[in-house]
PLY file of the C-alpha trace (Angstrom):
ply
format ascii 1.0
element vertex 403
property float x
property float y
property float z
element edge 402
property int vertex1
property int vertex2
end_header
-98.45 12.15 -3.74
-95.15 12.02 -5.73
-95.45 10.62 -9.47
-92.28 9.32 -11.00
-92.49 7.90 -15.11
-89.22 6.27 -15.92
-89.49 5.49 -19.63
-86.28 3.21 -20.86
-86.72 4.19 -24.83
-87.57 1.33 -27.08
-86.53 -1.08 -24.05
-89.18 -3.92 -25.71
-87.92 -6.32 -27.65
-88.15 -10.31 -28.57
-86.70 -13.77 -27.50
-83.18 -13.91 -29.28
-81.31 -16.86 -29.62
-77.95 -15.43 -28.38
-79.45 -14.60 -25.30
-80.84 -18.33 -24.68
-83.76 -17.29 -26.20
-84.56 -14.58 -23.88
-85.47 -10.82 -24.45
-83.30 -8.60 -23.93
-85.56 -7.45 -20.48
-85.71 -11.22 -19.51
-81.84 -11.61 -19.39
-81.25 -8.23 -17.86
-81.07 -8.01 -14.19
-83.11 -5.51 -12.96
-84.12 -6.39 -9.29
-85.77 -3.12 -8.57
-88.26 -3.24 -12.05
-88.59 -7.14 -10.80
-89.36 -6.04 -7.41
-91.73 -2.97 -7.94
-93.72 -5.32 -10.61
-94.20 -8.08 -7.81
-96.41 -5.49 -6.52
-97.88 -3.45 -9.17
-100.73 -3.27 -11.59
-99.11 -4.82 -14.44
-100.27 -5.03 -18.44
-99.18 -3.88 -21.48
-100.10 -0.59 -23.56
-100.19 0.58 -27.55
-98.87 4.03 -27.09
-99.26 4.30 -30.96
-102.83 4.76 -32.55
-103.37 2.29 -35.50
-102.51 3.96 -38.70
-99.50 6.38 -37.30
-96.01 5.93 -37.38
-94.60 4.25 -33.95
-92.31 7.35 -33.55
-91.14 8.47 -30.22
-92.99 11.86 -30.42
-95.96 9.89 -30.54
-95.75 7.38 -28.24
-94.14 10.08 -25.54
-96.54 12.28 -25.79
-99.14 9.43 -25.58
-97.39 8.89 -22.27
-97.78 12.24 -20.92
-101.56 12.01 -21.67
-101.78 13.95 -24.70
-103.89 12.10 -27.54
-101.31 11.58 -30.72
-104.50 11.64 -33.16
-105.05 14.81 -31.96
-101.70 16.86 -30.94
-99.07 15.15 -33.01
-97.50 17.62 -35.65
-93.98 15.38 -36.18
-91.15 15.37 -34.23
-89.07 17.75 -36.32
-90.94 20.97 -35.14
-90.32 19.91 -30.71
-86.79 19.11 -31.82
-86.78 23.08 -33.10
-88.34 24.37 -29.92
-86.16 22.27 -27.62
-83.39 23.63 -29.86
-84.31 27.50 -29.32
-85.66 27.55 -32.59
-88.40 30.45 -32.95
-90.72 29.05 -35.97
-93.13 31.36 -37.66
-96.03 30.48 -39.01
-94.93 29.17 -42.77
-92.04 27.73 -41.26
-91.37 24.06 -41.58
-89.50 22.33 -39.41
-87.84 19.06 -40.98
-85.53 16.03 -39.37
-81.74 15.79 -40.57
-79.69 12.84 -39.53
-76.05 13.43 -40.19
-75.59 9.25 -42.14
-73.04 7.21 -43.85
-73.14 6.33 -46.89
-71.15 3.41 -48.79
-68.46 5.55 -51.02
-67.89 3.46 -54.10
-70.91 3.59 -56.30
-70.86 6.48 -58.56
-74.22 7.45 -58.70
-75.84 9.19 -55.36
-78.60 6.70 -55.63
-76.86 3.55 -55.98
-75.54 4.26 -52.28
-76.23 1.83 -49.84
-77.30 3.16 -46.12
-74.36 1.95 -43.77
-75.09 3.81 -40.43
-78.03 6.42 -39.41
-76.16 7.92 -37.03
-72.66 8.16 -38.51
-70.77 6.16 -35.85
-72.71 8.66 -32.97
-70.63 11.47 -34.48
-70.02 14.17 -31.65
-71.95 17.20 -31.44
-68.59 19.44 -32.61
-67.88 17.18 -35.41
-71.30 17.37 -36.53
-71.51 21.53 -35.84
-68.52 21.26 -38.27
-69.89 19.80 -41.07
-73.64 21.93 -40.90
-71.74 24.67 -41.06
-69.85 23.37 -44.40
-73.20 22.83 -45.85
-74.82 26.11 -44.97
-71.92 27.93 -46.83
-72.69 26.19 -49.44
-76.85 26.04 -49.57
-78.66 28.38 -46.75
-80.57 30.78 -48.36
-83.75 32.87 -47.15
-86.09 29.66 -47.89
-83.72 27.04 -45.70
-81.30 26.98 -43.26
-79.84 23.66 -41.23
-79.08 24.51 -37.18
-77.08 21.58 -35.01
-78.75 19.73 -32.51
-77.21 16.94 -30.81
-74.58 13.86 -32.42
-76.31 13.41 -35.51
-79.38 14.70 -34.83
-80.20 18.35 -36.54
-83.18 20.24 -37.86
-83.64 22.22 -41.12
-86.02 25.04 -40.92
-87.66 25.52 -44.58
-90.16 27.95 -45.74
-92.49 25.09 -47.50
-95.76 23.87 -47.59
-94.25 20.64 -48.11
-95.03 19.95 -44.42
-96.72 16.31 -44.67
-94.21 15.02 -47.32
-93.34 10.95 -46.93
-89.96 10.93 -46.20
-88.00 7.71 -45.41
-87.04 7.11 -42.28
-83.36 6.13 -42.02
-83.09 3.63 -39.46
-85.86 1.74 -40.93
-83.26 1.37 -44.21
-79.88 0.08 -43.48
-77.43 -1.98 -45.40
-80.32 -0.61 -48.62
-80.21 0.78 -50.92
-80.93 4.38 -50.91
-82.59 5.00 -54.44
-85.51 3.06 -53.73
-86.53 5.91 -50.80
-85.32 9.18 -51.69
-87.56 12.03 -52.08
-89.15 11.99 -55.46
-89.37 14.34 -57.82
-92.59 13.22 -59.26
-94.01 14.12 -55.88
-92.58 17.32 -55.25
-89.30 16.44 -53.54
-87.21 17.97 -56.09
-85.44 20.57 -53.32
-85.21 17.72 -50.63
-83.57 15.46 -52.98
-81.29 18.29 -53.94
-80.13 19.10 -50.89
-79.58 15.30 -50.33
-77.44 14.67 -53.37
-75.29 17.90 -53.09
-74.89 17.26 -49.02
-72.83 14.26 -50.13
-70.68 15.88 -52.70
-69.64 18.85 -49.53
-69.56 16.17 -46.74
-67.51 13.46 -48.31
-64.33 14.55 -48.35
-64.76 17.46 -45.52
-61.82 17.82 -42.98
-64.24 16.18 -40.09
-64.40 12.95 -41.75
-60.74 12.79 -43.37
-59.89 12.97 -39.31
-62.85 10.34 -38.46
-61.66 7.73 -41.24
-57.90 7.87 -40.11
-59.74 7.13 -36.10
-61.30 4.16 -38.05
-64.44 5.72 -37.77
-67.32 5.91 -40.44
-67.85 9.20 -42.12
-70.78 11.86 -41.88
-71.22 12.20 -45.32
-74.42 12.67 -46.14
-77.72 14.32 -44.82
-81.35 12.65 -44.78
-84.24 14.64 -44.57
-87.23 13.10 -42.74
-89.79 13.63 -40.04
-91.21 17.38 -41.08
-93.86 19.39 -39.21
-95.29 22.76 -38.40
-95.16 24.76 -35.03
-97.00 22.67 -32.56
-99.39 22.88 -29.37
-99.90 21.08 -26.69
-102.27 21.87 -23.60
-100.82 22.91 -20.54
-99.71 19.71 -18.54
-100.14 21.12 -15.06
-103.50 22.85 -16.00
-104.62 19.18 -16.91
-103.30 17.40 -14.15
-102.61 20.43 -11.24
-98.90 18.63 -10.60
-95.81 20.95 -10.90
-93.68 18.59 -13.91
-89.94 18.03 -14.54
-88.99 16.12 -17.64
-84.95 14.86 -18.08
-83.94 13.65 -21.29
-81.06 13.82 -23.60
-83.02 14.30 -26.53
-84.37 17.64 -27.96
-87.27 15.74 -28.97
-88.61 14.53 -25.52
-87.45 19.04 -24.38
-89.27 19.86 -26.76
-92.48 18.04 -26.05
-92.08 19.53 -22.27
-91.49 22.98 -23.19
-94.65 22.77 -25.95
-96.74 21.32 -22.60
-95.27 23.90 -20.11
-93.12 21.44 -18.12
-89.72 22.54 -16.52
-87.45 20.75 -19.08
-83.76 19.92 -16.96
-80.29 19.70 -18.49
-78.21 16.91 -16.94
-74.09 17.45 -18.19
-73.04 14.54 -19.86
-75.97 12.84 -20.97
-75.99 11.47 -24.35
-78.59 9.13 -26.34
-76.69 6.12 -26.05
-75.62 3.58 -23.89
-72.50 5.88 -22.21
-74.74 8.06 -20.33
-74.50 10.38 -17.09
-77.17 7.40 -15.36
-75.99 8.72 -12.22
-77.00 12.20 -13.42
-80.54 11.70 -14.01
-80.77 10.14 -10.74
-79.94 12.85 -9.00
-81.47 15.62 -11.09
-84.92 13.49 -10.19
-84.45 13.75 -6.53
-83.14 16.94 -7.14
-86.57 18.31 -8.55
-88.72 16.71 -6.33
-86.98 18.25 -3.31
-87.64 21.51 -5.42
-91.36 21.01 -5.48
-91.79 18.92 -8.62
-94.78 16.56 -8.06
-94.44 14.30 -11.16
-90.93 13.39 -12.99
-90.57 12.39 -16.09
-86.85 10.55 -17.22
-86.97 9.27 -20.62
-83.60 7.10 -21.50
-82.68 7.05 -25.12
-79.93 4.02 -24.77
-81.86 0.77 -24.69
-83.35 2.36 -28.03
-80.01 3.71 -30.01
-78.51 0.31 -29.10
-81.49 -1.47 -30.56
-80.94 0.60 -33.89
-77.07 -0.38 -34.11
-78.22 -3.85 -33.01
-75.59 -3.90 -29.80
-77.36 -7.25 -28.34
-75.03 -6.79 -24.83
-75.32 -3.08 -24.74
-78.91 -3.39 -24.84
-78.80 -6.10 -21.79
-76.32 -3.57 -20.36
-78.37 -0.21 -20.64
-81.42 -1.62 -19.14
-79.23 -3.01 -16.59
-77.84 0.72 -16.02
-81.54 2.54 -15.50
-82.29 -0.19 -12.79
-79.49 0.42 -10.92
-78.31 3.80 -11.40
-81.64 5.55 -11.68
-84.84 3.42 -10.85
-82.99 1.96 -7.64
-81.62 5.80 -5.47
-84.82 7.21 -7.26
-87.12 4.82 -5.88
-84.84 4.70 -2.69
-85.08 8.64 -2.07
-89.05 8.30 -2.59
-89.52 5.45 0.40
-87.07 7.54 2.45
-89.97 11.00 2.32
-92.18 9.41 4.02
-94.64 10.73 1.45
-96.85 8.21 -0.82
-95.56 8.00 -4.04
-96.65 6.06 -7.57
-93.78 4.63 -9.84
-94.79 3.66 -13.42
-91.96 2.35 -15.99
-92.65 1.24 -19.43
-90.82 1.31 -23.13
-92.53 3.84 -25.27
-92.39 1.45 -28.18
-90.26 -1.34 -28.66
-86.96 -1.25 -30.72
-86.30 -4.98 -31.62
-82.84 -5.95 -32.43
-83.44 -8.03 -34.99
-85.59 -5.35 -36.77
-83.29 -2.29 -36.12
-86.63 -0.08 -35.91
-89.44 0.69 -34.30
-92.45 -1.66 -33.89
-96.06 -1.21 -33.37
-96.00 -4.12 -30.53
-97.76 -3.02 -27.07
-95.71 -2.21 -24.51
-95.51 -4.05 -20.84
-95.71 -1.52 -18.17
-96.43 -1.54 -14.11
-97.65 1.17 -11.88
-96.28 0.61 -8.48
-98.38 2.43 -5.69
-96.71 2.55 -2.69
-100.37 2.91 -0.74
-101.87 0.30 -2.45
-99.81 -2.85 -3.35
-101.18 -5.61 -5.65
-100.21 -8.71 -6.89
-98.26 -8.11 -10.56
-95.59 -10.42 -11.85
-92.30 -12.33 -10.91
-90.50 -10.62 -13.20
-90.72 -7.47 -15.53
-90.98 -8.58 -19.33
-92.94 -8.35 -22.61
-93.97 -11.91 -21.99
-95.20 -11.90 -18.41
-96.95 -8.25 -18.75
-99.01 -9.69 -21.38
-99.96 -13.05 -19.94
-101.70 -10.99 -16.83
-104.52 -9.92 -19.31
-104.66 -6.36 -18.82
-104.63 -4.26 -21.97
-105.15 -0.38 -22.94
-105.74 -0.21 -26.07
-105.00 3.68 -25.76
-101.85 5.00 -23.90
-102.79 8.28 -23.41
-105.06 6.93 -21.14
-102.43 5.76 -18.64
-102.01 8.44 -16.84
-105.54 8.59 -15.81
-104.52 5.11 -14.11
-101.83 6.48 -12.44
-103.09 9.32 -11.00
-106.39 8.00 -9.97
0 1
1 2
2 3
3 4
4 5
5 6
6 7
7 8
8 9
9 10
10 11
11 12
12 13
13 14
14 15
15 16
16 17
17 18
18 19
19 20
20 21
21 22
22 23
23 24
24 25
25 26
26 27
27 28
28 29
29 30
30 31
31 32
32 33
33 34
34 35
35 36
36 37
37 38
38 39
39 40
40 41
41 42
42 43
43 44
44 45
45 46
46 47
47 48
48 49
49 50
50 51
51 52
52 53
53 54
54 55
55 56
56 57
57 58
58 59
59 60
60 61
61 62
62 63
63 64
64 65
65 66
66 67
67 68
68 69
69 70
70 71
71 72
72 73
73 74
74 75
75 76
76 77
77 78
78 79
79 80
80 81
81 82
82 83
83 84
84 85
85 86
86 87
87 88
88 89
89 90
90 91
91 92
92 93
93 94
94 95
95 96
96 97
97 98
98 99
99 100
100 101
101 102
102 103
103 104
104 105
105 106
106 107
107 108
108 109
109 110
110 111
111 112
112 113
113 114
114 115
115 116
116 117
117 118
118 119
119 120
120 121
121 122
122 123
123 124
124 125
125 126
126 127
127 128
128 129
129 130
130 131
131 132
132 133
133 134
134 135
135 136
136 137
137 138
138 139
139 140
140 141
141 142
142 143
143 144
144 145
145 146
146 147
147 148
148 149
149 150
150 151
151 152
152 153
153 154
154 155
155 156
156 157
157 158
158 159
159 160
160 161
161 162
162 163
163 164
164 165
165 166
166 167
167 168
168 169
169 170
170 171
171 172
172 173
173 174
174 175
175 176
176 177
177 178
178 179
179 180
180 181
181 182
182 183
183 184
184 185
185 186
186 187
187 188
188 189
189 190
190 191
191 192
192 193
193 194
194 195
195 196
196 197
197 198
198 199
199 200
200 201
201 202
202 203
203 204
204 205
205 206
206 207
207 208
208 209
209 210
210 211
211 212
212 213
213 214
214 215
215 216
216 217
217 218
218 219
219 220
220 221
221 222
222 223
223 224
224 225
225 226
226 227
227 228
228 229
229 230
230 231
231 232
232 233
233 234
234 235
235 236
236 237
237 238
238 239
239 240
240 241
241 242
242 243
243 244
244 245
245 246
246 247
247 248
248 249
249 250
250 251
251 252
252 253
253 254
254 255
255 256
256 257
257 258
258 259
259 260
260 261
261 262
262 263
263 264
264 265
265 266
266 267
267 268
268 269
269 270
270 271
271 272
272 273
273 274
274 275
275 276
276 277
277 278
278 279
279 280
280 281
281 282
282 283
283 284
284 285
285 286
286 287
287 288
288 289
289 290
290 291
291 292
292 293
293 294
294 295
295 296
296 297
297 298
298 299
299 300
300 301
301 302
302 303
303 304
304 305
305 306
306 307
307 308
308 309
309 310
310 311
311 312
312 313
313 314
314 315
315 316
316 317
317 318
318 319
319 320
320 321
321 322
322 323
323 324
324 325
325 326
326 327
327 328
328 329
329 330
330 331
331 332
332 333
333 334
334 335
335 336
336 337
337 338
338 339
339 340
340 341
341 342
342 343
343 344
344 345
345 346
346 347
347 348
348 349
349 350
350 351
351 352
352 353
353 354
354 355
355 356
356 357
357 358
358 359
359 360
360 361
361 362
362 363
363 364
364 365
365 366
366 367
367 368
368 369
369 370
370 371
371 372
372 373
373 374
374 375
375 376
376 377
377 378
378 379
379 380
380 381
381 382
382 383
383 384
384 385
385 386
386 387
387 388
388 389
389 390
390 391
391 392
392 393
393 394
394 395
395 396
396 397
397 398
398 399
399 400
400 401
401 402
């Protein structure tokens, strides 16, 4: 038996009136999700326990089977593994978007939030501009390292490692006094690396270039999302299936490299909606000719478009994974003559109108090519949760899928 998860990031959404009052998965289409749901077990899951922040960490590893009450440690600290990132034992990992702030108020705090990602800034733009600030503030306590766009990680000797940090895509077009680190609580170093990133960033060669491209500056860090060195159990000693896990993000990596899974590198993937599709097509077939039993491709776009509130791209992305992965994925599987199980679901959704996360359930379907059922006309929040069937824990899902 072959496993395939295909998990279209923060794909959920609502009815939107631009879209005739459709979701952004109703207007979509997606013949092979519409197809494969026809015939699957079909429901909707809350891959988020009550009480915990509906991050991606969490609901992806509630996906892989791992408990998030139990395992999850923040996202920060799988970014640093996926990263390279050796962390001993008093080593905090923390979050560091590369963000725009609005450039006429004065003070730091009167800012407003314009853009959590800084336009996407490239990787080498962004490598640019942590290297400005570690001239000016690394020291044997902290030190920032570049990920991916605006995505990078500060390691920091702290025992700050629970601190409520903001999240920035939760605030924009805010204000950005009203969520900084405070120094009644013990943020005073986080909120002075904040303040002083913008005073290096600002007027740094990178974004000088980027602002004559008519593009918005990097110029300013935000701090969120900390954690220590995590564990995870071993994924094939829980399940006895060889794993591959393709993603873009160093967050999803990380998660397989904590869990023992083969993580793969596909060139020219990125987290938005201009991504190698094609790529992690064929890097699935690819590692199930190589013996992988159970593939895991997580898709950041339908998500990043949801946070930058790109109504079409969103359509468009989801549009993308049917055809250019779920469809010569699903295509290469029927072809084996081997039975094979197909489950695709958001890991949260990202609404449009909301520019976050959500603690919503998810719709999902587990297609079994042995044992068809009846499921739904067409593959939706709406229609997943109209069948009735509901688990209440995701982490369980994959005891559906295997059984």
């Amino acid at each position: 038996m072959k496993y395939l998860v295909l998990v279209p990031d923060g794909m959920a959404d609502e009815k939107i009136a631009e879209l005739g009052n459709l979701s952004p998965m109703e207007k979509a289409k997606k013949p092979y999700m519409d197809m494969l749901a026809k015939k699957a077990f079909v429901g909707t899951a809350s891959n988020v326990p009550q009480g915990m922040i509906p991050e991606s960490d969490t609901a992806n590893m509630a996906i892989l089977s791992f408990d998030p009450k139990v395992y999850s440690k923040g996202r920060s600290p799988l970014e640093a593994l996926s990263m390279g990132l050796d962390m001993a034992d008093d080593d905090v990992a923390i979050r560091c978007n590369i963000i725009t702030v609005s450039e006429e108020q004065e003070a730091y705090e009167d800012k407003i939030l314009l853009d959590n990602s800084a336009d996407e800034i490239s990787t080498e733009e962004a490598d640019e501009l942590v290297k400005a600030i570690n001239e000016k503030m690394a020291n044997d306590i902290r030190r920032l390292y570049t990920g991916m766009s605006y995505k990078h990680c500060f390691m920091w000797k702290t025992d700050k490692d629970r601190y409520n940090f903001t999240r920035p895509h939760d605030i924009i077009n805010q204000r950005i006094g009203d969520y900084l680190p405070k120094e009644s609580d013990g943020g005073v170093a986080f909120l002075e690396v904040m303040k002083a990133s913008y005073d290096i960033l600002n007027n740094h060669p990178v974004n000088i270039a980027r602002r004559a491209r008519g593009l918005k500056p990097g110029n300013s860090l935000w701090l969120w999302g900390p954690g220590k060195k995590p564990q995870l159990p071993s994924f094939k000693e829980k399940w006895g299936l060889n794993a591959s896990v393709i993603s873009a993000t160093d967050l999803i990596k990380g998660i397989a490299i904590c869990a023992g899974m083969n993580s793969i590198d596909v060139e020219g993937v990125t987290a938005n909606v201009h991504t190698n599709y094609t790529g992690k097509a064929n890097a699935a077939i690819d590692a199930f000719k190589n013996g992988s039993d159970y593939v895991y491709i997580h898709v950041e776009a339908p998500d990043e478009c949801g946070h930058r509130a790109e109504t079409d791209n969103k359509v468009l992305s989801i549009e993308l994974i049917d055809e250019k992965i779920l469809k010569p994925v699903y295509e290469y599987l029927s072809s084996c003559g081997e039975e094979f199980k197909i489950m695709v679901l958001p890991d949260h959704p990202t609404p449009l109108r909301l520019r976050t996360h959500t603690m919503t359930p998810v719709p999902f379907f587990i297609y079994s090519s042995d044992n068809e059922q009846s499921g739904v006309d067409g593959f939706n929040e709406f229609s997943a949760k109209e069948i009735g069937n509901y688990i209440s824990d995701g982490y369980t899902l994959m005891n559906i899928l295997v059984k």
